[in-house]
VOBA-1610 file (N, C-alpha, C; in pm, whole numbers, padded with zeros to 5 digits, always signed):
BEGIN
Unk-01236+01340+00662Unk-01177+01318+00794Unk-01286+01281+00893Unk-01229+01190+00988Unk-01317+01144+01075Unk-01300+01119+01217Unk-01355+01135+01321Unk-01293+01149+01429Unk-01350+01033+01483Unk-01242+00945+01573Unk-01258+00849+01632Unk-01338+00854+01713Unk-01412+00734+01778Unk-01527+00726+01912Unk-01430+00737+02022Unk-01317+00689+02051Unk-01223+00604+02119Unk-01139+00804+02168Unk-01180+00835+02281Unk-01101+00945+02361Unk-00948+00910+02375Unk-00841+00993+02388Unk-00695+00987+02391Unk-00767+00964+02608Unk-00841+00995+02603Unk-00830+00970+02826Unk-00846+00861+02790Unk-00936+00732+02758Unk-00990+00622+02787Unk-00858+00546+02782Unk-00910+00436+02864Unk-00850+00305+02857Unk-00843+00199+02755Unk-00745+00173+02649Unk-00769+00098+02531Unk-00669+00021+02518Unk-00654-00082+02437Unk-00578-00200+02329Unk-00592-00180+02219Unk-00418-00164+02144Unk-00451-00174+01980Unk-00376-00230+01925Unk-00352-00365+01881Unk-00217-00418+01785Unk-00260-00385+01626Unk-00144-00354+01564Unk-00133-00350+01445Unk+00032-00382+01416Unk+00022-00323+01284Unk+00097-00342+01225Unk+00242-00224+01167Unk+00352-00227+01190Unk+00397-00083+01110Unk+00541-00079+00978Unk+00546-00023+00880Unk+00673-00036+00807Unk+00699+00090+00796Unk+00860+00085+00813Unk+00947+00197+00812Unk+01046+00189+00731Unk+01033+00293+00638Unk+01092+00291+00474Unk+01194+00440+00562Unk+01305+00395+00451Unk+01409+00444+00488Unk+01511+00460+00349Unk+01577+00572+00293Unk+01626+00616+00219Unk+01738+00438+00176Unk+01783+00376+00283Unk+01863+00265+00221Unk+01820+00098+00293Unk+01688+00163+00340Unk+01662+00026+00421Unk+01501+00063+00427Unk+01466-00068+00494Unk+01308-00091+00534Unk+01317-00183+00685Unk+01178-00150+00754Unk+01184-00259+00868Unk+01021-00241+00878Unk+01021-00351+00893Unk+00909-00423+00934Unk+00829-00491+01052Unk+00723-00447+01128Unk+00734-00570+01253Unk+00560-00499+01259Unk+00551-00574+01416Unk+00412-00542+01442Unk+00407-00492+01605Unk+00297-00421+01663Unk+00334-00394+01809Unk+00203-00411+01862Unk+00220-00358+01969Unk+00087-00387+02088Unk+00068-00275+02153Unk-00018-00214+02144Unk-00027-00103+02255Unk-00146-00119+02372Unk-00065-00103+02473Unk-00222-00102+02610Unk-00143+00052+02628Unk-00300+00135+02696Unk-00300+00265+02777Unk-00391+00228+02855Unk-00326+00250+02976Unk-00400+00255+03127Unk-00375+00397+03172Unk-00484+00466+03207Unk-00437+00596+03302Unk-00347+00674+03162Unk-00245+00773+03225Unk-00158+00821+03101Unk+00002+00733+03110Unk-00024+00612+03152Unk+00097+00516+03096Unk+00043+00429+02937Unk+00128+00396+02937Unk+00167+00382+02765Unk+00263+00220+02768Unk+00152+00100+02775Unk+00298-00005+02761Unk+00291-00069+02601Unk+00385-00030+02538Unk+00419-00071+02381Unk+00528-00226+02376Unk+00455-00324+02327Unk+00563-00398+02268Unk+00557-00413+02071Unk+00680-00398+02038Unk+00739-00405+01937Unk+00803-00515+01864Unk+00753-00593+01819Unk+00843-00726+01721Unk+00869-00713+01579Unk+01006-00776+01591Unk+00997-00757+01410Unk+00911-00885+01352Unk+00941-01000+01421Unk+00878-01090+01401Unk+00814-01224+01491Unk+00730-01309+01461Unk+00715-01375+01604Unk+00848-01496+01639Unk+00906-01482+01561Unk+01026-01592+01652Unk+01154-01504+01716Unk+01196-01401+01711Unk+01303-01280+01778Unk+01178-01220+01908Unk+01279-01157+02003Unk+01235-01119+02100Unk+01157-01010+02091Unk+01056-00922+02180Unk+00977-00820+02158Unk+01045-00706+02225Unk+01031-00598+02220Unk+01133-00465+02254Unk+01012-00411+02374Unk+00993-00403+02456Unk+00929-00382+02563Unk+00953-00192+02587Unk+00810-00128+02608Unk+00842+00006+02624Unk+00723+00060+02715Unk+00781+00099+02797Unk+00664+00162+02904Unk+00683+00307+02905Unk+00586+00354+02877Unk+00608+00591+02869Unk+00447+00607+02937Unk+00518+00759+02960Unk+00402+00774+03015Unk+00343+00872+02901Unk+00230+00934+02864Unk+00150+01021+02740Unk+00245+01132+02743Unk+00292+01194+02834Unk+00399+01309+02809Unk+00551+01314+02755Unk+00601+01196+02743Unk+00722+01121+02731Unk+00734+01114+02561Unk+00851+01106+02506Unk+00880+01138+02383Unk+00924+00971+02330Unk+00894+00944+02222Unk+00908+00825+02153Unk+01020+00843+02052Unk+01148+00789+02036Unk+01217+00815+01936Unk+01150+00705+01798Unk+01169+00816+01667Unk+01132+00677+01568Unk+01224+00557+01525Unk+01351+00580+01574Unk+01466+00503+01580Unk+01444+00326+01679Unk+01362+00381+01762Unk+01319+00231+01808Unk+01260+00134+01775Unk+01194+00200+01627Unk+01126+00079+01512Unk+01229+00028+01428Unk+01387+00074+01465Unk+01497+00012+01361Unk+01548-00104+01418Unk+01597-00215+01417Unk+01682-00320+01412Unk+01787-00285+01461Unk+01872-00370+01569Unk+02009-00272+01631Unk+02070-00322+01484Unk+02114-00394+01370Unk+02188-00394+01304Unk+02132-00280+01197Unk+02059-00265+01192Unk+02021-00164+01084Unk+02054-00032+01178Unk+02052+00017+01297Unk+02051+00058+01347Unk+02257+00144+01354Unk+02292+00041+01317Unk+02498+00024+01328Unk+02494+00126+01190Unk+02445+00068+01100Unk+02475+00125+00979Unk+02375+00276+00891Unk+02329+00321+00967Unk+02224+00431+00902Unk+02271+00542+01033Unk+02301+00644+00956Unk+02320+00794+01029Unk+02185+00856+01049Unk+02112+00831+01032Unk+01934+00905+01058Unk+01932+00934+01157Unk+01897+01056+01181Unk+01869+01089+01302Unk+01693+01098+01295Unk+01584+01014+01277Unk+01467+01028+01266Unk+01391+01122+01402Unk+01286+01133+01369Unk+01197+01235+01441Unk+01158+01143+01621Unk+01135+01214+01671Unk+01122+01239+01823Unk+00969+01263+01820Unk+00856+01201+01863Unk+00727+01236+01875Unk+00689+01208+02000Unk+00577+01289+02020Unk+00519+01305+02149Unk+00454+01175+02156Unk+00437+01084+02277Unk+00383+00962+02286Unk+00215+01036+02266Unk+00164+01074+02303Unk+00047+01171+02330Unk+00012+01206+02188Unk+00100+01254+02069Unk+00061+01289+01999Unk+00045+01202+01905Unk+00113+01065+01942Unk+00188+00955+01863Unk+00015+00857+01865Unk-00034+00876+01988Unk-00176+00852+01981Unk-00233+00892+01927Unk-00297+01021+01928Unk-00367+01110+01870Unk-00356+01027+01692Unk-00253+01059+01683Unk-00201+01037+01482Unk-00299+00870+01497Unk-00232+00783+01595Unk-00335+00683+01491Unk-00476+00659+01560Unk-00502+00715+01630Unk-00647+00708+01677Unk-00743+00824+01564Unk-00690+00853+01492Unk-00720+00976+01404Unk-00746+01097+01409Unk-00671+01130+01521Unk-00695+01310+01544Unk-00585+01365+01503Unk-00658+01547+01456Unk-00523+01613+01435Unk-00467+01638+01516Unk-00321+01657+01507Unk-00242+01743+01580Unk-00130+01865+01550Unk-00113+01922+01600Unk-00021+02050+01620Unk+00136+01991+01532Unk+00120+02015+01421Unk+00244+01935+01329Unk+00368+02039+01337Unk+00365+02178+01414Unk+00424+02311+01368Unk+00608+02239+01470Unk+00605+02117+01551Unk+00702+02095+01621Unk+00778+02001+01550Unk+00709+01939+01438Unk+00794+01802+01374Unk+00829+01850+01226Unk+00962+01878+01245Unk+00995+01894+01088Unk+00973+01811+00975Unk+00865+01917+00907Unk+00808+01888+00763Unk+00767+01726+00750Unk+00710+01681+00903Unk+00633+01595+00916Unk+00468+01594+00823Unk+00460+01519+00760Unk+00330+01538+00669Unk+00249+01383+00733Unk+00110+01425+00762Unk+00028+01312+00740Unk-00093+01255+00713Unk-00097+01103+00646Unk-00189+01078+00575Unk-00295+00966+00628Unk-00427+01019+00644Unk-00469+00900+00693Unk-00577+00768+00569Unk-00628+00717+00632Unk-00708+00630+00514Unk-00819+00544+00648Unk-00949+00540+00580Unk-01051+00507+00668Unk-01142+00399+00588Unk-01211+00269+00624Unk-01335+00251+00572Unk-01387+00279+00632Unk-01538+00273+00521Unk-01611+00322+00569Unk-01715+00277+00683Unk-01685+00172+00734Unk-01736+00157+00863Unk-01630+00098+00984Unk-01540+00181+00972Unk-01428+00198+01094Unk-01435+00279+01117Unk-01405+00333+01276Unk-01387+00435+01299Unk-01218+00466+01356Unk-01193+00391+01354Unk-01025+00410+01365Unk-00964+00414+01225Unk-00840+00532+01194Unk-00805+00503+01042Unk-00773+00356+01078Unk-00789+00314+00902Unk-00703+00165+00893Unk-00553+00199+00857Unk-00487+00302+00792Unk-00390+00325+00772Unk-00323+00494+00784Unk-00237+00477+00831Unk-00167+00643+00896Unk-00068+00622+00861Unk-00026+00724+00802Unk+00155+00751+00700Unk+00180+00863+00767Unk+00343+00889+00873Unk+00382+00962+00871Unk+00488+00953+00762Unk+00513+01144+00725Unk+00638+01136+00585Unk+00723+01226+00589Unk+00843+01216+00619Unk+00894+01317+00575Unk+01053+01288+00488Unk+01152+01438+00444Unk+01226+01360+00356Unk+01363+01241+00374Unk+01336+01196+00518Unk+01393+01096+00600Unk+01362+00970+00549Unk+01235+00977+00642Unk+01183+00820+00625Unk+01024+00860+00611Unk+00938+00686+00538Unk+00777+00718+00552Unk+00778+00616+00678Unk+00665+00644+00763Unk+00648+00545+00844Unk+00475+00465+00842Unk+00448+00425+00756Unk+00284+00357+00795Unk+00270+00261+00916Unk+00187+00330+00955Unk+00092+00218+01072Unk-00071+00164+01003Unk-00053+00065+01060Unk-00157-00011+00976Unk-00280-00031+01136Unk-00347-00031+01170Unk-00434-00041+01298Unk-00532-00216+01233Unk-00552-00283+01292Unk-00593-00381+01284Unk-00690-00398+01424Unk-00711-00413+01537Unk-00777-00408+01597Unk-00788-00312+01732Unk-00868-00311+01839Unk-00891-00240+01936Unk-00958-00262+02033Unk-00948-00294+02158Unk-01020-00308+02236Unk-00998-00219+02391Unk-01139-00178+02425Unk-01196-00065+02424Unk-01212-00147+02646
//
């Protein structure tokens, strides 16, 4: 385990990548994250020709994982997926631990090279859905 250079206070940019596996489905897309101050502006695409899902929170504000679904995938799946702390939702891919005792039987996995200091890959899991985030870049 390794702890990032990159503070949850600082000011940063990170697009990557994320897939969300799901007992009868999958989704796929990529997002953007800027943090200014403790706001939080996330955009979300599944792909680059459909529109981007625009999300502004502030670090205390709760992220449903349901907003990485497709409204049509969205019609047809009863999941009620997990609720994470935007704050903590950082923490997970900037690579810190966190306090897992609030997310049911949330498990997670990270993966690092060895000259990154951000994981390259973070799996949340549980017996719902897996969710990987893939981190691809950062600016600082």
């Amino acid at each position: 385990y390794q702890k990032s250079d990159i503070e949850i206070t600082d000011n940063f940019s990170l697009e990557g990548k994320f897939k969300l596996s799901m007992p009868d489905s999958k989704e796929t897309g990529y997002f953007f994250l800027k943090k200014t101050g403790s706001l939080i502006q996330m955009s979300i695409g599944k792909n680059y020709l459909l529109p981007e899902e625009e999300l502004l929170l502030d670090i205390k504000d709760d992220l449903n994982v349901n907003k990485l679904i497709s409204k049509k995938n969205q019609n047809k799946t009863d999941l009620q997926l997990d609720i994470l702390n935007t704050g903590d939702l950082i923490k997970l891919i900037l690579g810190y631990e966190i306090d897992l005792s609030s997310y049911n039987n949330l498990e997670v996995f990270r993966e690092f090279n060895e000259d990154q200091v951000l994981p390259t890959r973070v799996k949340l899991k549980n017996s719902e859905y897996e969710l990987i985030i893939l981190n691809k870049k950062i600016y600082e």
